[in-house]
C-alpha positions as CSV (number, residue, x, y, z in Angstrom):
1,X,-36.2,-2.7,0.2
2,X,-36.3,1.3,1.6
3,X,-34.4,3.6,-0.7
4,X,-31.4,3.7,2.2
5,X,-30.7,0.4,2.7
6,X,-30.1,0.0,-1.1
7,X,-27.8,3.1,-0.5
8,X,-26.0,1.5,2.1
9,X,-25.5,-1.7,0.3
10,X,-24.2,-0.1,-3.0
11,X,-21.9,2.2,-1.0
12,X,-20.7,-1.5,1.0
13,X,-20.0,-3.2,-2.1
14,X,-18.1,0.2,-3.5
15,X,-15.7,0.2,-0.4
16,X,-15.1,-3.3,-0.7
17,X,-14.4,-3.7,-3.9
18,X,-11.8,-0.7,-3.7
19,X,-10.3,-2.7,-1.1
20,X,-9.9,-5.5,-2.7
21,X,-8.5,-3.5,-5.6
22,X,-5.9,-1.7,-3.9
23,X,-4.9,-5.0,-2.3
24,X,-4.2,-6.6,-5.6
25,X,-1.9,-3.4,-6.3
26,X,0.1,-4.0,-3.8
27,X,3.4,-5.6,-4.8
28,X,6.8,-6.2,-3.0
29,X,9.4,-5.1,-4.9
30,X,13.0,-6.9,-3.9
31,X,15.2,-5.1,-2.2
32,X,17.5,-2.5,-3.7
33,X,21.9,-2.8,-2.9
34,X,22.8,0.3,-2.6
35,X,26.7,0.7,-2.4
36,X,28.4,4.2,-0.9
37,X,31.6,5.5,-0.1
38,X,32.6,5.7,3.3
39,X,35.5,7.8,4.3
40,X,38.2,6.3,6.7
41,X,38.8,9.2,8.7
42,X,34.7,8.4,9.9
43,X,34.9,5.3,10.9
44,X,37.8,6.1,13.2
45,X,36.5,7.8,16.4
């Protein structure tokens, strides 16, 4: 095989396999409750 093609495959297999990477990363994390004080007088309008 010509010197690029083996580039371009090498580079192929780099980009995928830090795709597949970061994909494994990515976790959902459960939501968060987050309680705040609301003041009467806003509510009224």
């Amino acid at each position: 095989m010509s010197r690029s093609v083996m580039t371009l495959v090498i580079l192929l297999v780099v980009v995928v396999g830090g795709l597949f990477l970061l994909a494994g990363r990515a976790r959902e994390k459960p939501p968060v409750r987050v309680e705040k004080a609301v003041n009467l007088a806003n509510l009224q309008g």
